[in-house]
Structure formats: structure tokens, C-alpha cells
C-alpha positions as CSV (number, residue, x, y, z in Angstrom):
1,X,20.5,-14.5,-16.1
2,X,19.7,-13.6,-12.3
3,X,19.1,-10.1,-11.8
4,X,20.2,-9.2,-8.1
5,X,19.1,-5.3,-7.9
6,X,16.5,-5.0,-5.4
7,X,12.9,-4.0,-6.2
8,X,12.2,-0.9,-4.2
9,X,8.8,-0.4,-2.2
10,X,7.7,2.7,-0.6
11,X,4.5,3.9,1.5
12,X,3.4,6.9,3.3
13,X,4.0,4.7,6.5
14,X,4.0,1.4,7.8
15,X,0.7,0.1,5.6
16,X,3.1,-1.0,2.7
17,X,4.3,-3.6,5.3
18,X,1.0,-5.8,4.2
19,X,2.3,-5.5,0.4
20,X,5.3,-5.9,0.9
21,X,4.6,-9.4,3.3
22,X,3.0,-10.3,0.4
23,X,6.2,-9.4,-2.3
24,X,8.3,-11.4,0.2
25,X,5.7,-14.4,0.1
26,X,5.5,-14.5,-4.0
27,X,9.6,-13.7,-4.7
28,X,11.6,-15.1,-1.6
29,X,14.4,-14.5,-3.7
30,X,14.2,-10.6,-4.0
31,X,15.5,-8.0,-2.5
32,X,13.6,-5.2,-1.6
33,X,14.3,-1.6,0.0
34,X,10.9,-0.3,2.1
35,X,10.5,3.3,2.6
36,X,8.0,4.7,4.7
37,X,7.9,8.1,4.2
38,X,6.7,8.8,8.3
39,X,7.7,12.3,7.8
40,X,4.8,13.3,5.7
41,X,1.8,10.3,7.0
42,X,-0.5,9.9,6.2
43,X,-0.7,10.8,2.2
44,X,-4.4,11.2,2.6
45,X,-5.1,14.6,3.5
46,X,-2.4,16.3,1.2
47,X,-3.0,18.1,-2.5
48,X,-2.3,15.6,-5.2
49,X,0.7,17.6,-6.1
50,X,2.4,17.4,-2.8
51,X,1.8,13.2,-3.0
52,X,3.3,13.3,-6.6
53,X,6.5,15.4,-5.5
54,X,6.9,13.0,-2.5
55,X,6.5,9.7,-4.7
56,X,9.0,11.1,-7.3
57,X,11.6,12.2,-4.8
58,X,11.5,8.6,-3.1
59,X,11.5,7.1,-6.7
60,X,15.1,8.9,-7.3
61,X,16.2,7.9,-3.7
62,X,15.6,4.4,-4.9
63,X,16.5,4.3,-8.4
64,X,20.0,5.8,-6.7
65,X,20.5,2.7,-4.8
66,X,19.5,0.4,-8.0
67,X,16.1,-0.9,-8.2
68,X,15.0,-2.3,-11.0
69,X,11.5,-2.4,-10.3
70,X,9.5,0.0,-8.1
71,X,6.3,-0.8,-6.0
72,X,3.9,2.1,-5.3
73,X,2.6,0.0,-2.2
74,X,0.0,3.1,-1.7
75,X,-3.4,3.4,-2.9
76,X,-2.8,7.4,-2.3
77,X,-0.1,7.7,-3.8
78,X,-0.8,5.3,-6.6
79,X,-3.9,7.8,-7.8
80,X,-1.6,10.7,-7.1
81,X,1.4,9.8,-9.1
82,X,1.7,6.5,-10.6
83,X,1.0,7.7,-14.5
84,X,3.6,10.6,-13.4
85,X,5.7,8.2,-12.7
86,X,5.5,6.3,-15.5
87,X,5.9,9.3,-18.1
88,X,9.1,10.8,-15.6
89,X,10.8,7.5,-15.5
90,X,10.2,5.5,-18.5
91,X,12.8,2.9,-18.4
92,X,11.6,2.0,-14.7
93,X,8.5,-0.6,-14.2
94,X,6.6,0.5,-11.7
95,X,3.8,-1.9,-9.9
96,X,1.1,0.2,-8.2
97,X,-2.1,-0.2,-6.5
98,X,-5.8,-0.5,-7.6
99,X,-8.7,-0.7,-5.4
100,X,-10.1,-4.3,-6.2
101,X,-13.6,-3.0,-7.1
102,X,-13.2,-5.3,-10.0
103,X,-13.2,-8.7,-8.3
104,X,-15.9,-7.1,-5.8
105,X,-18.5,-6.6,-8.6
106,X,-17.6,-9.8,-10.0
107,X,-18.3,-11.7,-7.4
108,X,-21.0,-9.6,-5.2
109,X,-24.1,-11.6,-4.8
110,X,-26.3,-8.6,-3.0
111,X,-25.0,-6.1,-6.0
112,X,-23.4,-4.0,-2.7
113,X,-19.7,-3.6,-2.3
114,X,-17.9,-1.2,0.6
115,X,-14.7,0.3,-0.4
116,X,-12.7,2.1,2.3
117,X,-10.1,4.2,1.0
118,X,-8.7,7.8,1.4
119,X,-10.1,10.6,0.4
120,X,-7.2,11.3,-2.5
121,X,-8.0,7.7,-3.4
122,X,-11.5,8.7,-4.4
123,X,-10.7,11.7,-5.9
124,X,-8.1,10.8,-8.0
125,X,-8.4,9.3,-12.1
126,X,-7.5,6.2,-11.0
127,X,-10.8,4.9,-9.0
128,X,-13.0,7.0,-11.3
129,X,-11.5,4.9,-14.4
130,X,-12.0,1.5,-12.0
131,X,-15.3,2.2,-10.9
132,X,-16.7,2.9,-14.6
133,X,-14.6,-0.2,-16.4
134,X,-15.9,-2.7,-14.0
135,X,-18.4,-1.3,-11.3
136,X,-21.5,-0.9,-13.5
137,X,-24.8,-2.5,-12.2
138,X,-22.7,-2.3,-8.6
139,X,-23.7,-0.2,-5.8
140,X,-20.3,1.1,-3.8
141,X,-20.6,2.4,-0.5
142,X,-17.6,4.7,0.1
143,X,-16.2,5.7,3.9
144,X,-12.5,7.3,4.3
145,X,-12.4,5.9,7.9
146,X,-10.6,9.5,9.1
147,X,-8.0,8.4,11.8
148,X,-7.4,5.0,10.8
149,X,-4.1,5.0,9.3
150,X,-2.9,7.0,12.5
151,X,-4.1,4.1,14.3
152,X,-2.5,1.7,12.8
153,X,1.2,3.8,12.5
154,X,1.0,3.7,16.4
155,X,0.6,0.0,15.9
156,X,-2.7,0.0,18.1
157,X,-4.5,-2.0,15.9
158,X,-7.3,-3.4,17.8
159,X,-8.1,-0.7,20.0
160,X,-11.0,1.2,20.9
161,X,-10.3,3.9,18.8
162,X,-9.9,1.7,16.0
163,X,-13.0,-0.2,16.8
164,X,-14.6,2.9,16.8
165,X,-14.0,4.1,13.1
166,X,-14.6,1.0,11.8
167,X,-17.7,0.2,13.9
168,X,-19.2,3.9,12.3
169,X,-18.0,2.7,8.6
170,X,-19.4,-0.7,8.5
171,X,-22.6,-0.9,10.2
172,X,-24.6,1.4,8.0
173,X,-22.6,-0.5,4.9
174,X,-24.0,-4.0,6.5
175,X,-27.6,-2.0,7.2
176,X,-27.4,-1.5,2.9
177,X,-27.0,-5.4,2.4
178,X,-22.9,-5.1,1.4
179,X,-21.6,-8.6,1.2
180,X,-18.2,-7.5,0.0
181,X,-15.3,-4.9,1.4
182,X,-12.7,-3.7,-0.2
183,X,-9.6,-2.6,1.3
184,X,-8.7,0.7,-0.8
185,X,-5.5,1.9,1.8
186,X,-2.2,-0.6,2.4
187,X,-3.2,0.3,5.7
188,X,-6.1,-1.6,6.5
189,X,-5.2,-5.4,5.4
190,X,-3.7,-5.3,9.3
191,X,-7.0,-4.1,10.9
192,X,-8.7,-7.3,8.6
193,X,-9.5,-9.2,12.3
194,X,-11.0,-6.6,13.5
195,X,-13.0,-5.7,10.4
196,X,-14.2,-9.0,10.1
197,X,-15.2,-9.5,13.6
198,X,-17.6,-6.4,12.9
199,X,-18.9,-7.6,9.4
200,X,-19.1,-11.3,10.2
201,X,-18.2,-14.6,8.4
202,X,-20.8,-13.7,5.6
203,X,-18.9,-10.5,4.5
204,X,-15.9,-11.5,2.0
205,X,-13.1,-8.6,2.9
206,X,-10.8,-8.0,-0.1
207,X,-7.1,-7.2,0.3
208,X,-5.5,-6.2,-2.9
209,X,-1.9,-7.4,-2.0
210,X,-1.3,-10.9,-3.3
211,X,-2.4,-9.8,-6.7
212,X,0.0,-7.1,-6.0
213,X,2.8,-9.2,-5.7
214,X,1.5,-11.5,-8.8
215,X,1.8,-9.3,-11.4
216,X,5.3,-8.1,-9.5
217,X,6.5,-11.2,-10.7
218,X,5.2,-11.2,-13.8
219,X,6.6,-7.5,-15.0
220,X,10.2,-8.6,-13.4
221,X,9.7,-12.1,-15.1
222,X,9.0,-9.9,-18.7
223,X,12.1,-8.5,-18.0
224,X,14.2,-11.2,-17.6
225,X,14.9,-9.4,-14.4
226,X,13.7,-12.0,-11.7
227,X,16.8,-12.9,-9.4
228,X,18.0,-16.6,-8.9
229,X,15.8,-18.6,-7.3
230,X,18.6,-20.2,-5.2
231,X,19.8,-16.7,-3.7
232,X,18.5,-15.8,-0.4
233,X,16.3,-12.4,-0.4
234,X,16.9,-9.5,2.0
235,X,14.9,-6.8,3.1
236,X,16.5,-3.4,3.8
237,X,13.7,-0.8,6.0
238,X,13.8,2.7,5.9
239,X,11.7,5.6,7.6
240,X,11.7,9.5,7.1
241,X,10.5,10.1,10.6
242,X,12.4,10.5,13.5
243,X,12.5,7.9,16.0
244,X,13.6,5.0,14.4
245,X,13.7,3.0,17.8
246,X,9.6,3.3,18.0
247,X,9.2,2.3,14.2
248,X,11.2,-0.8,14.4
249,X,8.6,-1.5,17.4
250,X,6.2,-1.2,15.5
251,X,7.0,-2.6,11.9
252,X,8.5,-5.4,13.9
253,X,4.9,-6.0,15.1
254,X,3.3,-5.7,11.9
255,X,6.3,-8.0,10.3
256,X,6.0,-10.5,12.8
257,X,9.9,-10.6,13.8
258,X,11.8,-8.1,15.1
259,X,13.4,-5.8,12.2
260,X,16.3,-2.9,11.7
261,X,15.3,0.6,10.5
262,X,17.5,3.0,9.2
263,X,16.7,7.0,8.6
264,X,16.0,8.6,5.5
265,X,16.0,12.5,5.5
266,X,14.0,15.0,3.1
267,X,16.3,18.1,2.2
268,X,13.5,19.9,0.1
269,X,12.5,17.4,-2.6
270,X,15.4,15.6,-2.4
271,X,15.8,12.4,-0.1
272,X,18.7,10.7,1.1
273,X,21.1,9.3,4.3
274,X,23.4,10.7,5.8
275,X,25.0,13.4,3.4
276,X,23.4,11.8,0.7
């Protein structure tokens, strides 16, 4: 029986675009509700508390408006939250994100893997558990890129800037003999043209996305709760900052056609529209 809820996705921004592209690619017949929480980018720099609070007060939002599924498309928030989640909301699947050190080591032939992430991302359970299940024998080479998610929320995605952090986190990770980078923060998959113009066509970058989306399918299929494959999907977009006008500009960019964006509001922990 077709199951016509939509599957809810939320980031700290616009990074959760690359999952979600990939969501859209792997179940054309979803819907799906984005929220980028612009209000409090990037996730990064704040306590794990405050990332768990945020996470669980989008999570309602959603769950108000009838997902069925829920998509942590944020590696930050995903180390922060996503075994909170779990235990708050236990009749909810939620999907989240895991840096891909796994296929990394599996496939490394120099035994060197880069991972770029955020700093919550490396400090949080989730990576630590990662790293010691499948990273042994591997040498990681870790850099938090500071500034790169702002750069790619303004949508400048190629500029100097941008070139800049990468240039500083990569070159001393090629100088070590890294033949693989992984892409820890929903962020980066959009700077991947620039990152591989720095590492070259022998560096294999990772993005974690179309796994992602995978076992998406696979939990809703579980379920029972995959929609009908004749039905056209949607996609609704929603930010928490406030100028809607320059977001749609940019997602729009990222999303590759031009896109509508409606405005969330946080009253304390509690998010909604309107009066909501």
C-alpha cells in the first residue's frame, strides 16, 4: 500500500541540499520537506547540547506536518543527536550520516585517508566508534576546514576564499601520500570540483550521500512505507533565516533550477510558521 507522507530532511544550512539531490535521485516518488536551519549555521562551533536541542525541535516541526521518515542530512548533527533521537522518538526511523571512513580504509592503497569534517563531528561518539570498527591499520589525516561551510551558504563555491581553505587542508594531506578524501560535512560534496582540481585525478574523494539515500529506501521499504512508484514526488524547502529571497538564490544554484523557500521561525525550542 503507497505511503504518501513525506520523508522530512533537515541541515544546519544549505549542505543537506547534496543529500537530499541524492534522496530525490534514489526515490523520485517521495516527498520530502528540507529544513535548513540558517538561523543557527553552521552547527559546527556549538556545544553538543545546543545541536541536540536544535535537531529535536526540527524533528517535532516535522513529525507535526507527517513525516514518516526523518533524514539527519548533517554529519554535526548526526554525532550530536542522532542516538537522542532515536531514544526521544522511537516510533520514527531516522536515516543519519556517517563519515565513510569505512569504504576509505577498505579501499586505500597508500594506508592514508583525509577526512574533513567539523570539529563536533570529531568529537562526538559517532566518528570515535567509526574510526575504531573499521579504521584500524589506517592513517586519517583530520582538518575542520574553518570557514568552509560559510562559503558555501553564500553560494561562493569556487572562490578564492574557498580555494584557500582547501588549498591549506589538502596539500600537507597529499605531502603524507593520502590517496583518499572523505567528505565528513553535507557541505562539501558541492566544493568536490574544486577539491579535486587541488588533489588530482589520483585522489578518489568520497561523498557519503548515495549510500545515504540507499539505505533511505531500504528502512522506508522495511516499512512498507515507500510511496507509489507512479506518483510524482514534491519537494517542499524551508529556512530559519531571514531572507528567504537570497536563499532561494542560492539553493536554486546548488539545486540546479530555480526553487521556492518558505520561512520557518524558532520561538525558544519550539519551531514553526506563521503562528504555528
Amino acid at each position: 500500500m503507497a505511503d504518501a507522507r513525506p520523508v522530512g530532511v533537515f541541515d544546519s544550512g544549505v549542505g543537506g541540499l547534496s543529500v537530499l539531490r541524492a534522496l530525490r535521485a534514489e526515490l523520485p516518488s517521495e516527498h520530502f520537506l528540507y529544513v535548513a536551519d540558517q538561523a543557527n549555521v553552521p552547527y559546527g562551533p556549538h556545544p553538543l547540547e545546543k545541536v541536540r536541542g536544535l535537531a529535536e525541535g526540527i524533528t517535532r516541526y516535522l513529525l507535526r506536518r507527517g513525516a514518516k521518515a526523518i533524514v539527519v542530512a548533517c554529519n554535526t548533527a548526526s554525532a550530536a543527536a542522532l542516538h537522542y533521537l532515536r531514544e526521544t522518538f522511537p516510533d520514527t526511523p531516522f536515516v543519519g550520516m556517517e563519515p565513510a571512513v569505512k569504504p576509505a580504509a577498505e579501499t586505500t592503497r597508500s594506508g592514508v585517508v583525509g577526512v574533513l569534517a567539523t570539529p563536533a563531528t570529531f568529537q562526538g561518539k559517532l566518528y570515535a566508534s567509526v574510526v575504531e570498527r573499521f579504521a584500524r591499520g589506517t592513517r586519517l589525516l583530520e582538518h575542520t576546514c574553518p570557514g568552509l561551510v560559510q562559503e558555501i551558504e553564500a553560494g561562493r563555491l569556487t572562490g578564492e576564499t574557498a580555494r584557500a581553505i582547501l588549498t591549506a587542508a589538502l596539500r600537507p594531506m597529499l605531502a603524507e601520500g593520502v590517496d583518499t578524501v572523505v567528505l565528513g560535512c553535507t557541505h562539501y560534496p558541492f566544493a568536490i570540483p574544486l577539491i579535486q582540481e587541488i588533489v588530482g585525478g589520483n585522489v578518489r574523494v568520497i561523498d557519503p550521500a548515495p549510500a545515504v539515500a540507499r539505505q533511505t529506501r531500504r528502512v522506508l521499504a522495511a516499512r512498507e512505507a515507500l510511496n507509489a512508484p507512479e506518483a510524482p514526488g514534491s519537494v517542499t524547502f524551508y529556512t530559519t533565516g531571514g531572507d528567504t529571497a537570497a536563499t532561494a538564490a542560492v539553493m536554486g544554484r546548488l539545486w540546479g533550477e530555480p526553487v521556492e523557500v518558505l520561512r520557518l521561525q524558532w520561538r525558544g525550542e519550539r519551531l514553526g510558521e506563521g503562528n504555528d
